[in-house]
C-alpha positions as MATLAB code, in Angstrom:
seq = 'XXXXXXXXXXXXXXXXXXXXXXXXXXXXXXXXXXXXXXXXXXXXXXXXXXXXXXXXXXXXXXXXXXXXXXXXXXXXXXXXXXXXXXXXXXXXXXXXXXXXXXXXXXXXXXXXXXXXXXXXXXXXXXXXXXXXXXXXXXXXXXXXXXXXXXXXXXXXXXXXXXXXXXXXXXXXXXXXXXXXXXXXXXXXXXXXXXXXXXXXXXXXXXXXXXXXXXXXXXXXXXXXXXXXXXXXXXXXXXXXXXXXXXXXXXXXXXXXXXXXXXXXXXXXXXXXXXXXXXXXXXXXXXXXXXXXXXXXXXXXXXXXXXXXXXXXXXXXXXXXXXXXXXXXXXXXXXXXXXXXXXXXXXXXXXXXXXXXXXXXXXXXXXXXXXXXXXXXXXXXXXXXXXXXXXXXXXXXXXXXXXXXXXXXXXXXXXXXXXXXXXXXXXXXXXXXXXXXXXXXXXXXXXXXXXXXXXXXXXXXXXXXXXXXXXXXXXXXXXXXXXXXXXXXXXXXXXXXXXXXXXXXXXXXXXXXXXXXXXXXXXXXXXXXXXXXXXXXXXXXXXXXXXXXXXXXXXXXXXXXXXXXXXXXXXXXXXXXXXXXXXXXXXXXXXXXXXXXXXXXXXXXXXXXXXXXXXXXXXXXXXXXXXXXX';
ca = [
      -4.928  -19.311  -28.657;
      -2.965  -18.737  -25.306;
      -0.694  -15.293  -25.785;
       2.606  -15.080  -24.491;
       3.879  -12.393  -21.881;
       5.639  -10.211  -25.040;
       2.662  -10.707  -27.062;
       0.338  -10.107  -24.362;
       2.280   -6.962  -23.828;
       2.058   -5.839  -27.293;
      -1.578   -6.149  -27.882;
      -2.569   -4.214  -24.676;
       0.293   -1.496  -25.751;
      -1.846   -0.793  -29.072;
      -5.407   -1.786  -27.834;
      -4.587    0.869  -25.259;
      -3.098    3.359  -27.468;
      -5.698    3.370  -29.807;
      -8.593    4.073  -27.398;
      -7.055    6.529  -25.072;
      -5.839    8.290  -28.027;
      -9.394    8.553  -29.400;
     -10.549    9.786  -26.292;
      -8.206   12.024  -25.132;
      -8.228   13.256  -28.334;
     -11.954   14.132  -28.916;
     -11.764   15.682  -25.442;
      -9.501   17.699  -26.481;
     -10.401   18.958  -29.792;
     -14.119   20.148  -27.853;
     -11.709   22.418  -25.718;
      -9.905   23.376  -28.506;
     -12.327   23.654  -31.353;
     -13.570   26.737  -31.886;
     -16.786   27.458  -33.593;
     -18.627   30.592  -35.820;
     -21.430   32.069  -34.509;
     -24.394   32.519  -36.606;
     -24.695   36.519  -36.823;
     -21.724   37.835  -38.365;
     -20.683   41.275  -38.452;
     -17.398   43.237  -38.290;
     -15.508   45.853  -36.160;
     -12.421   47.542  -34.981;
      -9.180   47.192  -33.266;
      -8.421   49.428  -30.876;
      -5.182   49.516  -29.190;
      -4.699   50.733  -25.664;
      -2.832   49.358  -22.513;
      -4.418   48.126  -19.402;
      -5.574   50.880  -17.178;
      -4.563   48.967  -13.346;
      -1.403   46.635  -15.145;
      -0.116   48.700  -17.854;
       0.588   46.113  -20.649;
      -0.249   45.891  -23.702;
      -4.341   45.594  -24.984;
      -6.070   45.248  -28.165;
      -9.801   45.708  -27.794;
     -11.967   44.630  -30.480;
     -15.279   46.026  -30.799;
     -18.189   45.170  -33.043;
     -20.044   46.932  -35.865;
     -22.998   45.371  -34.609;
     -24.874   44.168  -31.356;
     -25.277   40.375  -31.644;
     -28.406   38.387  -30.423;
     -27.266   36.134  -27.108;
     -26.089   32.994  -28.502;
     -24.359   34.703  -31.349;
     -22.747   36.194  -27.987;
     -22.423   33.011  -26.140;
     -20.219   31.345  -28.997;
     -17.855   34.842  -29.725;
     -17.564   35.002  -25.779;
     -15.883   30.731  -25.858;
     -13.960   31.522  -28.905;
     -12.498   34.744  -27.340;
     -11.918   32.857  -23.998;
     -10.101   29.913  -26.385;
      -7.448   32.900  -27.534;
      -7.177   33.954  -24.180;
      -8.817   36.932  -24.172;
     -12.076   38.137  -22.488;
     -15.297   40.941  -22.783;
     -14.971   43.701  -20.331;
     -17.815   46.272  -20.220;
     -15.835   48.129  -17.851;
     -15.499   51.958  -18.908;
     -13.840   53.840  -15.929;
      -9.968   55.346  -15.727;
     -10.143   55.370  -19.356;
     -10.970   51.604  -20.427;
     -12.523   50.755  -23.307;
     -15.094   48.153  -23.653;
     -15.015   44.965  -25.690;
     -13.236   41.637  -26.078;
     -10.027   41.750  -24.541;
      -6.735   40.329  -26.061;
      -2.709   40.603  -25.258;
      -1.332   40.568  -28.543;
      -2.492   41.757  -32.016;
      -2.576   38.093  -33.494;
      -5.191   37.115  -31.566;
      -7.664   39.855  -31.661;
      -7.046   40.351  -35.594;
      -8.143   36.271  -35.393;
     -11.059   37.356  -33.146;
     -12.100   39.875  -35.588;
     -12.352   37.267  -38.666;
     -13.860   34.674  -36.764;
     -16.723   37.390  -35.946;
     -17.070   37.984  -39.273;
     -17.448   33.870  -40.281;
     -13.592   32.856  -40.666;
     -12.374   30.512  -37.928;
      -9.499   29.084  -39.173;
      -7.056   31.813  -37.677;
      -9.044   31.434  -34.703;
      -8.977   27.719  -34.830;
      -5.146   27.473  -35.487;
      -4.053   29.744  -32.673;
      -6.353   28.155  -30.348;
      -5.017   24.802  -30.798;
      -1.472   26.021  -30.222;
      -2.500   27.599  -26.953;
      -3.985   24.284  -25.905;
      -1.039   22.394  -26.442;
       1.164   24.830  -24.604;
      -1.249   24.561  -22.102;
      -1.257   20.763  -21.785;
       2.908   21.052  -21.683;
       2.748   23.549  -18.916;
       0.252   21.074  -17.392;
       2.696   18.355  -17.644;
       5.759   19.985  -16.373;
       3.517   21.552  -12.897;
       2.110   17.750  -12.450;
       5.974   16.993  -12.216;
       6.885   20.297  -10.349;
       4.130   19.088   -8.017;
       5.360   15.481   -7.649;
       8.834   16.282   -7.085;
       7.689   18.523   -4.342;
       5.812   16.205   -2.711;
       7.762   13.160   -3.098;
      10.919   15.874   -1.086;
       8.473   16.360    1.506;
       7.756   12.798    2.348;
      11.767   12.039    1.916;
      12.148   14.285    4.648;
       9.879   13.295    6.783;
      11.395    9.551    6.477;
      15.146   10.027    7.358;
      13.640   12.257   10.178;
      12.172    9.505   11.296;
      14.849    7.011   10.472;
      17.593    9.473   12.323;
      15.293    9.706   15.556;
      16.928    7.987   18.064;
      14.625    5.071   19.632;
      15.051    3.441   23.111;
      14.673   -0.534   22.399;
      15.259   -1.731   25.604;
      11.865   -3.629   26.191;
       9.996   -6.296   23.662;
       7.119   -3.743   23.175;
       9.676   -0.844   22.304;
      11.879   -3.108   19.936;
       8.575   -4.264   18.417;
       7.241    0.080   17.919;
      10.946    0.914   16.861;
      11.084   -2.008   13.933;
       7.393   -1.054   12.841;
       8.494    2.579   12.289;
      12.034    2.146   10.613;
       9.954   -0.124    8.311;
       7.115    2.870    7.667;
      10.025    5.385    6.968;
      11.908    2.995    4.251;
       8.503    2.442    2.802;
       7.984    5.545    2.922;
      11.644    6.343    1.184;
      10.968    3.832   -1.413;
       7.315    5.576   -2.032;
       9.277    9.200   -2.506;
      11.991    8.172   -4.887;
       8.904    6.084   -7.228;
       7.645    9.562   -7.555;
      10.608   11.159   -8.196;
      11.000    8.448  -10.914;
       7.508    9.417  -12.247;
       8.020   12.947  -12.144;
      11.557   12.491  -14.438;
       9.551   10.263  -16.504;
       7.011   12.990  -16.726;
       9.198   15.983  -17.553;
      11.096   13.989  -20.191;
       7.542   12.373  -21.821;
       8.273    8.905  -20.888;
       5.175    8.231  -19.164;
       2.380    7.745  -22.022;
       0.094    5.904  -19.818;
       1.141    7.869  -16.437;
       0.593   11.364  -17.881;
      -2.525   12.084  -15.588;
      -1.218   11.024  -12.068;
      -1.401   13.800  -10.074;
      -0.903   12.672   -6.280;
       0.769   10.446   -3.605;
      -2.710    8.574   -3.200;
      -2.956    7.658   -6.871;
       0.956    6.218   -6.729;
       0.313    4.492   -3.383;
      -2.923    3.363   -5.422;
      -0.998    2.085   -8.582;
       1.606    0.200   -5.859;
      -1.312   -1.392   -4.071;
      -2.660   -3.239   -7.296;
       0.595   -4.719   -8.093;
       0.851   -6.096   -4.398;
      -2.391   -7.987   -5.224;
      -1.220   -9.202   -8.578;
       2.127  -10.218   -6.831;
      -0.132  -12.339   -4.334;
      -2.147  -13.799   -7.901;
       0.997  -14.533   -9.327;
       2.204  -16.754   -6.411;
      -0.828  -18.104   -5.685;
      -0.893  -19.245  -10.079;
       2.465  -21.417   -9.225;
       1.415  -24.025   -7.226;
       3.539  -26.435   -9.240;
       6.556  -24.291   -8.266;
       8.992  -26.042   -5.564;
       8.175  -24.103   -1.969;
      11.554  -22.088   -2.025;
      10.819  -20.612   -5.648;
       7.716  -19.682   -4.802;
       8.774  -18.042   -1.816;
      12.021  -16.508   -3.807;
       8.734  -15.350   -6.405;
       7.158  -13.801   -3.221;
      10.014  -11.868   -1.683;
      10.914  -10.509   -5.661;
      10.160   -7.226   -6.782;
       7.150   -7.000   -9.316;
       8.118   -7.527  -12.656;
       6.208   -6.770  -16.241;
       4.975  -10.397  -16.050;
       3.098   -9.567  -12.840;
       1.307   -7.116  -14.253;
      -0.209  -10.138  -16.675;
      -2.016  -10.683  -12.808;
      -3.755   -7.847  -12.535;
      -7.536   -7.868  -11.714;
      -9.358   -5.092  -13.636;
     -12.038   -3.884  -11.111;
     -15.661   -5.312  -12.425;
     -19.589   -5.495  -10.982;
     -19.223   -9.424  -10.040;
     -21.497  -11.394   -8.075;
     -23.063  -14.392   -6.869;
     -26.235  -14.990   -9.608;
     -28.711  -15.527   -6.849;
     -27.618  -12.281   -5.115;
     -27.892  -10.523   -8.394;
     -31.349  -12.355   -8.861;
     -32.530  -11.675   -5.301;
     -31.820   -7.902   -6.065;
     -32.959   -7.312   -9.490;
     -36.899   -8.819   -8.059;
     -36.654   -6.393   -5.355;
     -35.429   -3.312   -8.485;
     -38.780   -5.270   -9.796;
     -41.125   -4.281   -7.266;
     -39.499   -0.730   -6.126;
     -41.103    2.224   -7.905;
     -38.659    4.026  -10.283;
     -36.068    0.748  -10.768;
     -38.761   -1.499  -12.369;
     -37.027   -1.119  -16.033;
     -33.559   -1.903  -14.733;
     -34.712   -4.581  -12.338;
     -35.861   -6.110  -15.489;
     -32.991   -5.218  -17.521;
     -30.780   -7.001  -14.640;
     -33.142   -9.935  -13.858;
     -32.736  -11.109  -18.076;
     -28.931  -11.189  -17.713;
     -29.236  -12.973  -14.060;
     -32.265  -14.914  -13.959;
     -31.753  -18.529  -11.616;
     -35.037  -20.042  -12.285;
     -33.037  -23.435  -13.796;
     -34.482  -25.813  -14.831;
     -32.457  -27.777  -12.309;
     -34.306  -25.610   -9.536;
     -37.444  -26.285  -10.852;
     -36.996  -29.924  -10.982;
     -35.528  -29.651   -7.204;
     -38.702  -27.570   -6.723;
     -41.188  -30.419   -8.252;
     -39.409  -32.697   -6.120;
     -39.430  -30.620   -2.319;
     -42.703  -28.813   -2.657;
     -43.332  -29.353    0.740;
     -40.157  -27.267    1.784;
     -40.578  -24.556   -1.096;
     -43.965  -24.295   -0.469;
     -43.961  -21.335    2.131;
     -46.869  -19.056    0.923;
     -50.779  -19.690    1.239;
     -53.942  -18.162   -0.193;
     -55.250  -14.819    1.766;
     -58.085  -16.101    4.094;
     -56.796  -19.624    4.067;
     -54.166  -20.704    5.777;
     -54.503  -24.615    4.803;
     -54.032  -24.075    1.495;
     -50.890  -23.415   -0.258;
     -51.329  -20.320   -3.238;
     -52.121  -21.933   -6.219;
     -53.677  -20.539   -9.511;
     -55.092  -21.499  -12.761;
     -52.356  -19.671  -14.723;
     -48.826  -18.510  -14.591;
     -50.447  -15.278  -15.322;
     -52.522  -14.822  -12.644;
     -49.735  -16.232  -10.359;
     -47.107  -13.834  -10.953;
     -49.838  -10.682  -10.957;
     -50.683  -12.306   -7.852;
     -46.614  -12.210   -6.604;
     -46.850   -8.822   -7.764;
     -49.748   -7.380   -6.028;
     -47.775   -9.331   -2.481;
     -45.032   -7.574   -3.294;
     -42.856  -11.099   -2.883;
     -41.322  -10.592   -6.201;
     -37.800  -10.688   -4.976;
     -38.572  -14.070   -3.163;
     -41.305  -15.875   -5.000;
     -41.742  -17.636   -8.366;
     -44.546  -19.330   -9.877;
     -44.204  -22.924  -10.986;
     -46.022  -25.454  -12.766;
     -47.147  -28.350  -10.834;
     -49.589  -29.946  -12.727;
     -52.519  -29.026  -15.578;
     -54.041  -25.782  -14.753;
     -52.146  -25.841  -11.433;
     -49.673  -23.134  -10.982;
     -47.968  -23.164   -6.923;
     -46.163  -19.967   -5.768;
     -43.028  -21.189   -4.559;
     -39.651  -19.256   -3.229;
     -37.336  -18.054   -5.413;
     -34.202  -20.173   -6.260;
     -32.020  -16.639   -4.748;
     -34.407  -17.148   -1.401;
     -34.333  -20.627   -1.013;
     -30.640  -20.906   -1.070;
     -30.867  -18.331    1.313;
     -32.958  -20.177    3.550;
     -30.353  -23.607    3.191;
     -33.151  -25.775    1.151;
     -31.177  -25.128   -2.173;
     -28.026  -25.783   -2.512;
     -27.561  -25.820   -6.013;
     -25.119  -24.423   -7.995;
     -24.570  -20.424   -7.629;
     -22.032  -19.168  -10.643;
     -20.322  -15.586   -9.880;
     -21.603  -13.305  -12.893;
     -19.503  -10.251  -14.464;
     -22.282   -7.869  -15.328;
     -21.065   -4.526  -17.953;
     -19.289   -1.597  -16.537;
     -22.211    0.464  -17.863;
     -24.574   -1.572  -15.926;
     -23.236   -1.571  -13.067;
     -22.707    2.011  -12.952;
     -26.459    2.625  -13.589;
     -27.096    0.230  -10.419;
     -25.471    2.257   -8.344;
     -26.572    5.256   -9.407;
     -30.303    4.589   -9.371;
     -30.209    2.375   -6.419;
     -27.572    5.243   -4.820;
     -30.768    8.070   -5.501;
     -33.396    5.308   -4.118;
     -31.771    4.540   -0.846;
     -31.032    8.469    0.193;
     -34.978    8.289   -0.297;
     -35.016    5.422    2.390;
     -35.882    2.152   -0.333;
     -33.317    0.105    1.371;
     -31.882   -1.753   -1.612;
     -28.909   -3.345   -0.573;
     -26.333   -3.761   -3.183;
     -23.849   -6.027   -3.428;
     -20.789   -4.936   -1.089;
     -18.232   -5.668   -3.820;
     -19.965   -2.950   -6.023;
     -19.027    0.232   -3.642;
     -15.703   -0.769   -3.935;
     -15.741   -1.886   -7.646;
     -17.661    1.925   -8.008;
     -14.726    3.523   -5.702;
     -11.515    1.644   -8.115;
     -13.051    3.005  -11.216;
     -13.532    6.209   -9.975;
      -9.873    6.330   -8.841;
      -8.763    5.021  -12.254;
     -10.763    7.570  -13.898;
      -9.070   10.508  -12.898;
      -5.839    8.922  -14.085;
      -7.468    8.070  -17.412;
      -7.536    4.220  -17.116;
     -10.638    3.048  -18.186;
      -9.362   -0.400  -19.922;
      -8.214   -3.783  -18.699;
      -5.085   -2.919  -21.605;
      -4.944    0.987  -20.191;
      -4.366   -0.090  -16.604;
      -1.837   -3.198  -17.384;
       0.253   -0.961  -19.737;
       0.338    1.898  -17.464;
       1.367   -0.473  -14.772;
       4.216   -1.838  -16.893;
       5.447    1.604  -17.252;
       4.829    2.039  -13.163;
       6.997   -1.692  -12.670;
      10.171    0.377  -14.113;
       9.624    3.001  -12.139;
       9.229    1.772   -8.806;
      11.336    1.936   -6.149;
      12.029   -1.018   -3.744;
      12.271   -0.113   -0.270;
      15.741   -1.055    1.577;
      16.007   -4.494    3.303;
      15.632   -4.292    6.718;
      19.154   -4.427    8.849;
      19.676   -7.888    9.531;
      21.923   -7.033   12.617;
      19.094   -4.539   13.978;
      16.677   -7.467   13.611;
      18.582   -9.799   15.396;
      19.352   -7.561   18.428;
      15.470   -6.522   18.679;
      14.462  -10.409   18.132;
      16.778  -10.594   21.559;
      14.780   -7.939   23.660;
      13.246   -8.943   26.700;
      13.696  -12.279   26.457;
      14.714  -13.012   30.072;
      16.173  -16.056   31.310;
      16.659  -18.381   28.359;
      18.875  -21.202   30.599;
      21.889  -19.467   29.415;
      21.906  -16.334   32.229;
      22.092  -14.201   29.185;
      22.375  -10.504   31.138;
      24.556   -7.768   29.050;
      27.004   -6.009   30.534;
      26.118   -1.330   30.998;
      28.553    0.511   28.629;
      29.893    1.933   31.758;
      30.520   -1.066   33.238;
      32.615   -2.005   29.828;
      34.615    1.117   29.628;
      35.500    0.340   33.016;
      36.823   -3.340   32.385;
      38.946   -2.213   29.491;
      40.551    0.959   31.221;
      41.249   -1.974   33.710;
      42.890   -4.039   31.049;
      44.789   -1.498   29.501;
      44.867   -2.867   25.806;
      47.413   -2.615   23.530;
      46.672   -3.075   19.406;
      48.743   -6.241   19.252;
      47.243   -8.088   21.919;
      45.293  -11.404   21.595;
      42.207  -10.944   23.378;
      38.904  -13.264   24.267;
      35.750  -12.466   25.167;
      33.887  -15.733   26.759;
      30.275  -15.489   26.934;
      30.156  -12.765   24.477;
      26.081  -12.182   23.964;
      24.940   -9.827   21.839;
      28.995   -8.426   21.701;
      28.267   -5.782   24.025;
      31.658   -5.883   25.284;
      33.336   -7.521   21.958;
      32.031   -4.102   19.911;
      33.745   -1.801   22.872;
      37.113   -4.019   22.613;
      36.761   -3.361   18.717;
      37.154    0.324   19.289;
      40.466   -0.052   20.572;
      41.226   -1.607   17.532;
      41.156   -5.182   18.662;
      39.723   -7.819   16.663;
      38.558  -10.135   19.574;
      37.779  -13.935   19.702;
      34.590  -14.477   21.119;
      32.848  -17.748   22.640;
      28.751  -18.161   22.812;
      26.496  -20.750   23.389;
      23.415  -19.713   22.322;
      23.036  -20.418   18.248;
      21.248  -17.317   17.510;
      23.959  -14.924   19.518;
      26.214  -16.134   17.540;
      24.726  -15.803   14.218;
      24.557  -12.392   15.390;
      27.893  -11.691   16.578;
      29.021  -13.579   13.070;
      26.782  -11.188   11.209;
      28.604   -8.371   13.352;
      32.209   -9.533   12.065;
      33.562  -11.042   15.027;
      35.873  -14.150   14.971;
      33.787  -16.937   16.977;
      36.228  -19.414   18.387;
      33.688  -21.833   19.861;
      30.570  -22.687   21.598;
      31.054  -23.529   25.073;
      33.446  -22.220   26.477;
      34.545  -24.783   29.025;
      35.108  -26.623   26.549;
      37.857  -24.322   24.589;
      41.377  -25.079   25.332;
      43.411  -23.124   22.899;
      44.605  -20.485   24.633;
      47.549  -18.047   24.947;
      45.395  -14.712   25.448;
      47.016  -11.696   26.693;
      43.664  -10.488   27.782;
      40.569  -11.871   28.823;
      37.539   -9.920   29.413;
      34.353  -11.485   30.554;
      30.847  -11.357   32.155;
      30.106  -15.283   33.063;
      26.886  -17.230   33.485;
      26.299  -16.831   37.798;
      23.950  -19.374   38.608;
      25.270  -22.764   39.933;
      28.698  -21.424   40.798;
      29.406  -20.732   36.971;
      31.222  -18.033   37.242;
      33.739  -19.389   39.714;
      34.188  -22.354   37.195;
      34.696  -19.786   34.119;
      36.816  -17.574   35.824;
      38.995  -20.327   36.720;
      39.327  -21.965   33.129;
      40.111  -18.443   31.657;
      43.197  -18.419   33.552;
      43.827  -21.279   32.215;
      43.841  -19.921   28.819;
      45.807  -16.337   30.138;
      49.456  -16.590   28.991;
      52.152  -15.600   31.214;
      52.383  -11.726   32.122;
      48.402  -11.839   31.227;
      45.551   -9.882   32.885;
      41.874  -11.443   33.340;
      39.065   -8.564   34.188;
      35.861  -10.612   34.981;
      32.216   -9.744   36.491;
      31.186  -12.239   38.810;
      28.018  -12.891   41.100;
      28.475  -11.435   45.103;
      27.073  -14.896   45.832;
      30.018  -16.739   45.302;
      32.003  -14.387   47.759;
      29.843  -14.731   50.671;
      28.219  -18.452   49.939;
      29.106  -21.121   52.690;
      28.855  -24.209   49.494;
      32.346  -26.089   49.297;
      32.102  -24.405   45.373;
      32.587  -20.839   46.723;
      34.557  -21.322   49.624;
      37.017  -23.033   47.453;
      36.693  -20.090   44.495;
      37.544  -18.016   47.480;
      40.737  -19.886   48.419;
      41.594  -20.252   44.510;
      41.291  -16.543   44.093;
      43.539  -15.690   46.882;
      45.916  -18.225   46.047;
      46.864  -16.626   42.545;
      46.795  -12.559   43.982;
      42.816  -12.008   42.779;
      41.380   -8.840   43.815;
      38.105   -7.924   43.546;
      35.336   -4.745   44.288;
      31.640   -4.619   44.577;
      29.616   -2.712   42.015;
      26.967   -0.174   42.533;
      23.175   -2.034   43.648;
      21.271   -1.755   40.524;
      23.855   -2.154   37.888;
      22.430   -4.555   35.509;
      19.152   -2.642   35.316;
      20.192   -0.125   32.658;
      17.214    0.903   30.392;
      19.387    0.962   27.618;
      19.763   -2.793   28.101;
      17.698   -5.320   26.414;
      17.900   -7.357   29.216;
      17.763   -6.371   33.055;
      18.320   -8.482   36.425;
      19.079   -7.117   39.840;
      21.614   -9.150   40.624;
      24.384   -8.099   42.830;
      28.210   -8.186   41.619;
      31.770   -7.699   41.444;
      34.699   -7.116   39.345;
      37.259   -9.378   39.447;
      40.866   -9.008   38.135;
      43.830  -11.022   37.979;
      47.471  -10.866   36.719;
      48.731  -14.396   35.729;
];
């Protein structure tokens, strides 16, 4: 029967309970359990003060010497009540077993004489102070940490960034992105380290460092990618809603426990090479019953294609293909080859047994293509493999494992030292880590745009900002007032619009490119159109502008802003040097025009486009233009 999410959820919250409880719990009561030794005698309390500290000692000594193990056990207990033996003698110290306070060495001195449960009772109480004090540095520790790396991220998020070329844009996104990550990474352990403190975090209690949060974080990604990948059904925009979403406790329902999985004939190909390598015979065998591919499908394929299976011949005789009387004499006959992990014996006929390849080394070799299952081995099994084959290999047997064991090896021995050892121990201790997490901040949508815009070059729209300087220039020019109507044509990336703004001016702005102006709509500005020859509303008191200069567009521009200047107006416009020295009818006529209605204009500096700060440079020439109307 199919479990839902909340039921799902409840059964791994008790199957987990119940066996990290039992295990905690019997480690526990071996570090607290404290045992009788088998000589018992009795002694004295002597009380005295520490001769280098000063504070307070009660020394108990014993009527009688005990025989070493008798020792051994009274030495544990005494270390369990937190005291110690000190034969030390000089400045006045007296030898024996060592306590702070009276309670516990009158406990020592009854469990020397047989009684533990004193010894037993204060020893327990010790433990579980320990394990609070444990609990609260674990959070002291991830606090600390988690300030360090916040730190380091808005350092790195406050460092200012030059952006002006594609490449630069590209390193300056990458890193804002690392530092919110990294912000979002800080405040989950923060979270943790609250949750710790205030015993919230039953499954969480033994995570320790960064790498085991980052490590927690990186198993939900995958089980975010499982649980998109499940809803194929879904219509393309939920599932890509699902994708962009947070993890949620029904993600966790995703999660992959880490386990020794395989291809069978990969499994079968190594456990006949365990079978012929001294000191893995018994678990080659152990492996090869659990993965054996001798099918009876292969061995009808076999009967069928002996020609092409047939690949071993009788020593001496290289005509004949090895065949014997028996399956027994066969397979000692594989064994003595040492072809174990590639050959099989088969039955071919009465008394006729053929030493064929090995269903594992035939597929290998493309004449099998038969069906190859992936097989989940035990835990326990697989952590022998690696063990034994581990110790064989440093010796030079070149075994080769498997390459998703190392890794499977690697996750358990992460989860380990945070005391996961279930499928239901990792998913509830991730459902606790879902609530915790922090989400790092969006990127800024505005940022992206602009750096999307970097070094893009021409794009047919002569798309070249205007330098700050250049800007401040233009509006000292203009001489704005707060209750003036104002237009920027050709506004770009608002390089100018954002500099009007801070004279508290809400421009109207004009730009034909589609994603400019999703940008300067983004940015707050009032966009009045798209091309701006074609805008006829008009009445500005100011227009301020840097044109499109190829073709004679700027003449053409400059000339329908007037247009749209009201009466008493003032129009403050770059423009190209070409059209002021160009022999074309276009720019002798601009010339004329802009005499005509009292134009002036003046040459910028060489170079004036090619700002660094700009995310686009040319070295075009130019001029400022201004006219009263």
């Amino acid at each position: 029967m199919q479990l839902t999410p909340e039921q799902r959820q409840q059964y791994d919250l008790l199957s987990a309970t119940k066996s990290r409880n039992e295990r905690l719990a019997s480690k526990e009561n071996g570090k607290a359990e404290v045992k009788t030794a088998v000589q018992n005698t009795t002694g004295q309390i002597i009380e005295t003060t520490h001769t280098k500290h000063g504070h307070d000692l009660f020394v108990v000594q014993l009527a009688d010497r005990v025989d070493r193990d008798s020792y051994n056990v009274l030495n544990a207990g005494a270390k369990k009540l937190g005291g110690y033996y000190s034969s030390f003698r000089g400045n006045g110290a007296i030898m024996g077993f060592q306590f702070k306070t009276r309670d516990a060495a009158d406990a020592f001195l009854k469990l020397a004489d047989g009684d533990a449960a004193d010894a037993q009772a204060q020893a327990s109480e010790s433990r579980d102070a320990f394990l609070d004090d444990k609990t609260q540095s674990a959070a002291e520790r991830l606090t600390l940490m988690a300030e360090r790396l916040q730190e380091r991220a808005q350092e790195s998020l406050d460092r200012p960034r030059k952006a002006n070329t594609a490449r630069r844009a590209r390193m300056a996104a990458s890193s804002e992105l690392e530092a919110n990550k990294d912000k979002a990474l800080a405040q989950t352990m923060l979270n943790l380290a609250n949750a710790l403190k205030n015993g919230q975090a039953k499954f969480l209690d033994q995570v320790r460092q960064k790498v085991q949060v980052e490590y927690l974080a990186g198993l939900l990604t995958s089980a975010k990618w499982n649980e998109v990948q499940s809803k194929q059904g879904l219509p393309d925009n939920e599932r890509e809603a699902l994708r962009k979403a947070s993890a949620s406790l029904e993600t966790v329902d995703y999660v992959t426990f880490p386990s020794y999985t395989a291809y069978r004939s990969d499994l079968a190909t190594l456990a006949r090479k365990m079978m012929v390598t001294e000191g893995t015979k018994l678990l080659g065998q152990k492996l090869f019953k659990l993965v054996d591919d001798t099918s009876a499908e292969y061995e009808k394929f076999a009967k069928a294609n002996l020609d092409k299976v047939s690949k071993f011949v009788t020593s001496g005789n290289t005509a004949d293909y090895a065949t014997f009387n028996s399956k027994k004499t066969a397979t000692e006959a594989i064994s003595r080859s040492k072809l174990d992990d590639r050959a099989i014996p088969l039955q071919v006929g009465k008394g006729q047994v053929r030493i064929v390849l090995s269903p594992s080394e035939a597929i290998q070799q493309g004449i099998w293509q038969g069906s190859d299952e992936r097989i989940t081995i035990s835990n326990r099994l697989g952590y022998e493999l690696m063990e034994k084959i581990g110790a064989k290999n440093r010796k030079g047997a070149g075994i080769s494992l498997p390459w998703t064991f190392e890794a499977t090896a690697e996750a358990h021995k992460r989860l380990q030292g945070m005391e996961l050892i279930s499928a239901t121990e990792l998913r509830s201790a991730l459902r606790e880590f879902v609530l915790l997490q922090a989400t790092p901040e969006e990127p800024d949508q505005i940022k992206q745009l602009e750096r999307s815009m970097v070094g893009i070059g021409k794009d047919g729209l002569d798309f070249f900002p205007t330098p700050e300087s250049t800007v401040r220039e233009m509006i000292q020019i203009a001489d704005l007032k707060e209750s003036m109507r104002v237009l920027e044509p050709s506004a770009g990336m608002g390089h100018i619009a954002e500099l009007i703004q801070q004279q508290g001016i809400e421009p109207d702005v004009v730009e034909f490119s589609a994603a400019r102006r999703e940008l300067l709509e983004l940015k707050g500005f009032n966009v009045v159109g798209q091309d701006f020859m074609a805008v006829t509303d008009g009445d500005y008191d100011r227009i301020i502008m840097n044109p499109p200069f190829s073709s004679r567009q700027d003449a053409k521009h400059v000339q329908h802003a007037y247009g749209l200047l009201k009466a008493g107006g003032r129009l403050v416009a770059i423009m190209g040097e070409g059209v002021f020295f160009g022999q074309d009818k276009a720019a002798e006529q601009f010339r004329n025009w802009l005499e005509s209605v009292g134009g002036t204009s003046e040459k910028l500096g060489d170079g004036t486009f090619m700002d660094p700060n700009l995310p686009v440079n040319t070295g075009a020439n130019a001029r400022l233009v201004v006219i009263e109307k």
